[in-house]
N, C-alpha and C positions, 0 to 999 in steps of 0.2 A: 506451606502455602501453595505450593506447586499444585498440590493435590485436587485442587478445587479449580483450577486456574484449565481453558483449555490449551492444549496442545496447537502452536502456528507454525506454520511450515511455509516456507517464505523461499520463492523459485524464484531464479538472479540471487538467491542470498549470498551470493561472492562478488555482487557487484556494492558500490557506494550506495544506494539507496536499503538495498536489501539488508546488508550488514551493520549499517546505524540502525535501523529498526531493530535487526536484530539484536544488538546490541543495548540499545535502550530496554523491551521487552522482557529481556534477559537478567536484567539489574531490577525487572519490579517481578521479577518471579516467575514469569512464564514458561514451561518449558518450549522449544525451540529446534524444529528440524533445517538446518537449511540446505534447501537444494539446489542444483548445479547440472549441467548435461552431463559430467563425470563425477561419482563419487570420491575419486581420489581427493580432487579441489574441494567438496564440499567437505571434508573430513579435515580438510588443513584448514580451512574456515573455521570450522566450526571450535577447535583446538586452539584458535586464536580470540576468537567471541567467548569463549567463555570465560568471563570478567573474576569471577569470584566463588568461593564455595557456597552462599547464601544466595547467588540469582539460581535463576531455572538453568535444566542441563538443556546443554546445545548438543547437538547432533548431526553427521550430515548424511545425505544421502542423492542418490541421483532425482529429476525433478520427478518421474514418476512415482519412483516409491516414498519422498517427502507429500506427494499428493496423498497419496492413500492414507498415508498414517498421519496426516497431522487432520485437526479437530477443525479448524480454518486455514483456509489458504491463501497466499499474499502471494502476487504478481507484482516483481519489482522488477522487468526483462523490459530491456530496448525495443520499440517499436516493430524495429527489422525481425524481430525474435519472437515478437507476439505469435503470429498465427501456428508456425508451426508448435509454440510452445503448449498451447489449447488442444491441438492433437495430444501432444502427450499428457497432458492434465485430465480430460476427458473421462477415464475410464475409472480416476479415484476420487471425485466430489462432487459425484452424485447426491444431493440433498443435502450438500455444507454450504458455508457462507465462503465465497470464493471475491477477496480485495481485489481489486485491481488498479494500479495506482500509476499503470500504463499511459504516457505522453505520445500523442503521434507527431514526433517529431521527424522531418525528414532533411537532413543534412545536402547540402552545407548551408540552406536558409532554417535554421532553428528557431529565429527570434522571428519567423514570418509565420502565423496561425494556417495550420494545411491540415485540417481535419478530413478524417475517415468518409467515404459516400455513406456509412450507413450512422452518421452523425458523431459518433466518439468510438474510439478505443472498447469504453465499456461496454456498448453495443454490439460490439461484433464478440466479445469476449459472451458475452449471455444468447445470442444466438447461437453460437458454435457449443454451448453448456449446455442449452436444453432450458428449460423451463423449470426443472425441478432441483436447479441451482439458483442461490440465492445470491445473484453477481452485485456488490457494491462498490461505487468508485470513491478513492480518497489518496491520498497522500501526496498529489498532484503536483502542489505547489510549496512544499516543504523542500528545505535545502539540507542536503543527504549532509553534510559537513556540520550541519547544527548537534546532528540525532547522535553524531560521534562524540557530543561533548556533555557533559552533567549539567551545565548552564541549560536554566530557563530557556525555553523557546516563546520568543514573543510572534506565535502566528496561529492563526484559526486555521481549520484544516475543514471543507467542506464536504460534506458525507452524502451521497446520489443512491438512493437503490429505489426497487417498487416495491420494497414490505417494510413497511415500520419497525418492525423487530430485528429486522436483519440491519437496520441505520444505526437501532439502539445499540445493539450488543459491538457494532463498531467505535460510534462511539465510546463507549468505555475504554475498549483499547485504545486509543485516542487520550485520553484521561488520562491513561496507564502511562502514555509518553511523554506527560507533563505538558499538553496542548489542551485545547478547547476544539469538538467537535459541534459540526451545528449541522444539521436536516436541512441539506438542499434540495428535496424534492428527488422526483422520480430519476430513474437510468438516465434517462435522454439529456437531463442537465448537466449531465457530467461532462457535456459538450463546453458548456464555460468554464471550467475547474481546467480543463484541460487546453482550452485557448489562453486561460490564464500564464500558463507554465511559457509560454513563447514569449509575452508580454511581460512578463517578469525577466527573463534573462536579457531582451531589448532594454530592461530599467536595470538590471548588472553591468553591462557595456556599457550605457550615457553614463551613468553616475559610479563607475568602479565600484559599485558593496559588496557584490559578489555573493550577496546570500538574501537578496529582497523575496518576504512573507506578504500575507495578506492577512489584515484583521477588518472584520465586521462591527462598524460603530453600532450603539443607541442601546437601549433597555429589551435583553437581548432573557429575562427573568420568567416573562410570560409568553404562553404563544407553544412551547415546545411540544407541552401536550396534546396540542392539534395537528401535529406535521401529520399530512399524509405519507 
């Protein structure tokens, strides 16, 4: 099944967000680079994520050369790590579909919404790419702790790019993790996806859950095929 499936190469893949992805992906057949600022760690990752002889092979590698070789690329890197990490991504996803699933969180106020001047995370992630990268924002508000387990996830995961195709094909991956993805509109929404993430950990603290999702109510059957 692998064969058909592309190749994700998932940068932070040694951190909790990056490695339940990986990990879930992995179990529906994907193959899987993850990368790391040293390939050592991503090699001991990667030796650890690989669940079974029937999911997709894991791999590691440093984040550059996980850039170039994977088919899609996921940004799963802390805030503080974002910019210079786009320097090293830069030179291998020219004309791929590049996740970014980037929180600008700035410590020690996390649960207080502190967005980016040039509006989200994702934004500066697709200016510093160029134009001829296909930046889409998602995995925002998912709890990394969920993705490490085979239980259902009951939470909607919203999908931001400016090309329809580039929403679609994420969404499926989405699908692929046992979630429902849904077309929130262009780059620049990913400004709510990503104030959401603050807003949620403020609703882990009042109420101790420690893993609050978001689901979108009502008749959710028509409509898809007109997302811009």
């Amino acid at each position: 099944m692998a064969d058909n499936l592309p190749t994700i190469a998932i940068i932070g893949g040694t951190g909790a967000l990056g490695s339940g992805l990986a990990h879930r992906w992995s179990l529906a057949g994907y193959p899987i680079i993850i990368g790391s600022r040293a390939k050592e760690k991503a090699d001991s990752a990667a030796a650890e994520y690989a669940v079974s002889e029937t999911a997709g092979a894991v791999t590691g590698q440093d984040n550059k050369a996980a850039a170039c070789l994977g088919d899609i690329v996921v940004m799963t890197v802390p805030f503080s790590s974002h910019a210079a990490t786009l320097v090293e991504l830069k030179s291998g996803v020219s004309g791929k579909i590049v996740i970014d699933a980037t929180v600008p969180l700035v410590p020690p106020k996390v649960g207080t919404v502190q967005l980016p001047a040039a509006g989200a995370a994702a934004c500066m992630t697709q200016e510093a790419l160029g134009e001829d990268v296909n930046v889409v924002s998602a995995f925002q508000n998912v709890a990394a702790d969920k993705l490490h387990k085979r239980d259902d996830i009951d939470a909607d995961v919203l999908v931001c790019g400016n090309k329809k195709a580039a929403r679609e094909t994420v969404i499926t991956l989405v699908e692929a993790l046992g979630m429902r993805g849904l077309h929130a509109g262009p780059l620049a929404n990913s400004a709510a996806a990503e104030a959401l993430t603050s807003v949620l950990i403020t609703i882990n603290r009042n109420y101790k859950i420690g893993n609050a999702g978001i689901r979108i109510t009502g008749d959710l059957d028509t409509g898809a095929g007109d997302a811009n």
